[in-house]
C-alpha positions as CSV (number, residue, x, y, z in Angstrom):
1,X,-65.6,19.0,-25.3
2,X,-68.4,17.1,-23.1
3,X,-67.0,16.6,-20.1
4,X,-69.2,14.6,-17.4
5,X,-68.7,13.1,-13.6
6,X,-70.2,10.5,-11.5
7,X,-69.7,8.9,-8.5
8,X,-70.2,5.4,-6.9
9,X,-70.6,4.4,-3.6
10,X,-70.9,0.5,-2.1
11,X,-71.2,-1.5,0.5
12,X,-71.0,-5.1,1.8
13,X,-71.0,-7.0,4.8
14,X,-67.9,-9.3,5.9
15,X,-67.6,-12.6,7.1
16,X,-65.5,-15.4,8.4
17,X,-64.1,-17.6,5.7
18,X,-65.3,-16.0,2.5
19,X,-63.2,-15.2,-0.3
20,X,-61.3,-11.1,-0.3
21,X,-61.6,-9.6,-3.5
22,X,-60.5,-5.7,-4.0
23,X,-59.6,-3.7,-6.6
24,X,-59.6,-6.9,-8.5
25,X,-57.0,-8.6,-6.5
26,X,-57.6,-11.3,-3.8
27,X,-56.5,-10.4,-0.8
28,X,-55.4,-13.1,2.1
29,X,-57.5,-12.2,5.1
30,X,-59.7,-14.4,7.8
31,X,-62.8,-12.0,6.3
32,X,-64.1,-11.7,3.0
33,X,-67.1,-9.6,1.5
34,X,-70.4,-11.5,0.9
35,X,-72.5,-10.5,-2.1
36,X,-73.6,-11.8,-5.5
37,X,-70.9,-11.8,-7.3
38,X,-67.6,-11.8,-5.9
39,X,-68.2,-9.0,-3.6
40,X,-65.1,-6.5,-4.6
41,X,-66.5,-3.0,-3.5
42,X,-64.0,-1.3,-5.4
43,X,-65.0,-1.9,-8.0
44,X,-68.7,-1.9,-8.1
45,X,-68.0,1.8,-6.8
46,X,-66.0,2.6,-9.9
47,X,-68.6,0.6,-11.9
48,X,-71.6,2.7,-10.5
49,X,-69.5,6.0,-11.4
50,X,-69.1,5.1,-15.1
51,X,-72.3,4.7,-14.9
52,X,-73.5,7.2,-13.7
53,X,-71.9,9.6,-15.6
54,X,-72.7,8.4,-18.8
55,X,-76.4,8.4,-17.8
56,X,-76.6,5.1,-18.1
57,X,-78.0,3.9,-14.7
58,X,-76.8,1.8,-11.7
59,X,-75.1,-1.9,-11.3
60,X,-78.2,-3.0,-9.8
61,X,-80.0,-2.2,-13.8
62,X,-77.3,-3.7,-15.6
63,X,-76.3,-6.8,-13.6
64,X,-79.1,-7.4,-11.1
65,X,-78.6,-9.7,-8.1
66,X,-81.7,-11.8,-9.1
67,X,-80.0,-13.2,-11.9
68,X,-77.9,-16.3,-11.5
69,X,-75.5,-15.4,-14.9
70,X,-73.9,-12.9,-12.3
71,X,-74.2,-15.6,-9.5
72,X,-70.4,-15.4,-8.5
73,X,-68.8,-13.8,-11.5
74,X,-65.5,-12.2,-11.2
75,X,-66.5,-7.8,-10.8
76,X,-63.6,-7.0,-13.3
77,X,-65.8,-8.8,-15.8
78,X,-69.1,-6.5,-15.2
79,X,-66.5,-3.6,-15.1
80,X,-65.2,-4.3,-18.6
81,X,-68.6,-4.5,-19.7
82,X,-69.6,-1.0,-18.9
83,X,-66.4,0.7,-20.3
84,X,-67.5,-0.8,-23.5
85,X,-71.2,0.7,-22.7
86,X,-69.4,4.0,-22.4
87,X,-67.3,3.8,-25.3
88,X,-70.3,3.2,-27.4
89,X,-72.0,6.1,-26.4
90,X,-68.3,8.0,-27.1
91,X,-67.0,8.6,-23.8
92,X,-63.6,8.3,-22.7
93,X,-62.2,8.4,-19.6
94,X,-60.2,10.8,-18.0
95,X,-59.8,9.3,-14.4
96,X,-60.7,7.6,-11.4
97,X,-60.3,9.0,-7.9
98,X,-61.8,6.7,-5.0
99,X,-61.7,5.9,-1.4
100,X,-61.9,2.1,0.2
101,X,-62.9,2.6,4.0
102,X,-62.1,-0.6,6.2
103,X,-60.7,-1.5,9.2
104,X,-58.8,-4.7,8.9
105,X,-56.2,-5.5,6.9
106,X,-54.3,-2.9,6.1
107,X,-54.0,-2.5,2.2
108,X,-51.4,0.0,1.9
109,X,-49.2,-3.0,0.2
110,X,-52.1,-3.5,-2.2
111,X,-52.4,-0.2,-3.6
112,X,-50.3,-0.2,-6.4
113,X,-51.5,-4.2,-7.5
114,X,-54.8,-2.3,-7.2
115,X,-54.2,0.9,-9.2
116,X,-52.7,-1.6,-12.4
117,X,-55.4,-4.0,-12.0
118,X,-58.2,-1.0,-12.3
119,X,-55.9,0.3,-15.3
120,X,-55.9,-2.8,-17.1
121,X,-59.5,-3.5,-16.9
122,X,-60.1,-0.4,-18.0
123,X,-57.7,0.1,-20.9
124,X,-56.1,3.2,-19.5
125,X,-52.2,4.5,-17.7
126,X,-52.4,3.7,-14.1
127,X,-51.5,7.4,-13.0
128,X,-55.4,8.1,-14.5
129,X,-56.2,5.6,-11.1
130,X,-56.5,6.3,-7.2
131,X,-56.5,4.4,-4.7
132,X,-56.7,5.5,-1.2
133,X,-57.9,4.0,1.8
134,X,-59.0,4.8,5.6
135,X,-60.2,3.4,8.2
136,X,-63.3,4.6,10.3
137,X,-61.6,4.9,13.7
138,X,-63.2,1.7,14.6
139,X,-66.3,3.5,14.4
140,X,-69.6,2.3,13.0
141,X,-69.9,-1.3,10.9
142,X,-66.8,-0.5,9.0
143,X,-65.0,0.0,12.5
144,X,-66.4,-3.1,14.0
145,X,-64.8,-4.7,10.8
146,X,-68.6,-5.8,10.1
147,X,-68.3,-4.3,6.9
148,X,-66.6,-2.7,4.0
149,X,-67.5,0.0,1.9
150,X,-66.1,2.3,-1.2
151,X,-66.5,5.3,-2.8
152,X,-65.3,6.5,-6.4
153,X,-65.3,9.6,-8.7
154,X,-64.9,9.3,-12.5
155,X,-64.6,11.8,-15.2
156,X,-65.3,11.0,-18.8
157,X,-65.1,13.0,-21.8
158,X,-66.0,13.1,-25.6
C-alpha cells in the first residue's frame, strides 16, 4: 500500500461587511474573509493538503488569483476539482484532520454542518473529517480578529 501525507495551511484577512464562508457553510458574522474566490480558509487548507500529498502542487498552481474564471467562485467547487485530480492519479483518501484559528465568532455550533459539508464534497463518511478550532488568546492578527487562518492534514492511499 502507498500511503502519503500533506498538509495545508492559509490565511486571509477580515473585514466589515464581506461575505463568511467556512468549511463550506456561510456563516452570519459582521466579518467575512477577503480573497479571490470566496475566501473559505478551510478549505483551501484542506485543498493545499490533497495537494500536496499527491505531489501535485499548491492552489495557487491550479487556480491562480490572476485568473478571473476563479474571480468569486464557490472554494467547494476548486475542492471537488482536486479530489478528482487525486483519484486520477489513484489516490484515495483516508482522512482529514485540521485546525481553524479565529477569534470571533465562535464556531463550535458549526462544526458538525462543517465536518458533513467537507464529507460531501469529498465523497467520503464524515467521521474520516475534523474539525477543531482555537482561538489565539487575542494574540497576533488572528487575535485582533484581523484575520483568519487554517491548517489541515490529509492522508491518502492507493
Amino acid at each position: 500500500m502507498n500511503i502519503r501525507t500533506g498538509i495545508g495551511y492559509d490565511v486571509h484577512q477580515l473585514k466589515e461587511g464581506e461575505e463568511f464562508w467556512l468549511g463550506g457553510i456561510k456563516i452570519d458574522h459582521t466579518k467575512g474573509a477577503v480573497g479571490h474566490s470566496d475566501a473559505d480558509v478551510l478549505l483551501h487548507a484542506i485543498t493545499d493538503a490533497l495537494l500536496g500529498a499527491a505531489a501535485l502542487g499548491d492552489i495557487g498552481k491550479h487556480f491562480p488569483d490572476t485568473s478571473d474564471a476563479y474571480k468569486g467562485i464557490d472554494s467547494k467547487i476548486l475542492l471537488k476539482k482536486v479530489v478528482e485530480l487525486i483519484k486520477e492519479k489513484g489516490y484515495s483518501i483516508g482522512n482529514i484532520d485540521s485546525t481553524i484559528c479565529l477569534q470571533q465568532p465562535k464556531i463550535a455550533p458549526y462544526i458538525d454542518k462543517m465536518r458533513q459539508c467537507i464529507a460531501n464534497v469529498l465523497s467520503i463518511n464524515v467521521d474520516q473529517v475534523s474539525v477543531k478550532a482555537t482561538t489565539t488568546e487575542k494574540l497576533g492578527f488572528v487575535g485582533r480578529e484581523e484575520g483568519i487562518s487554517a491548517y489541515a492534514s490529509c492522508l491518502i492511499y492507493k
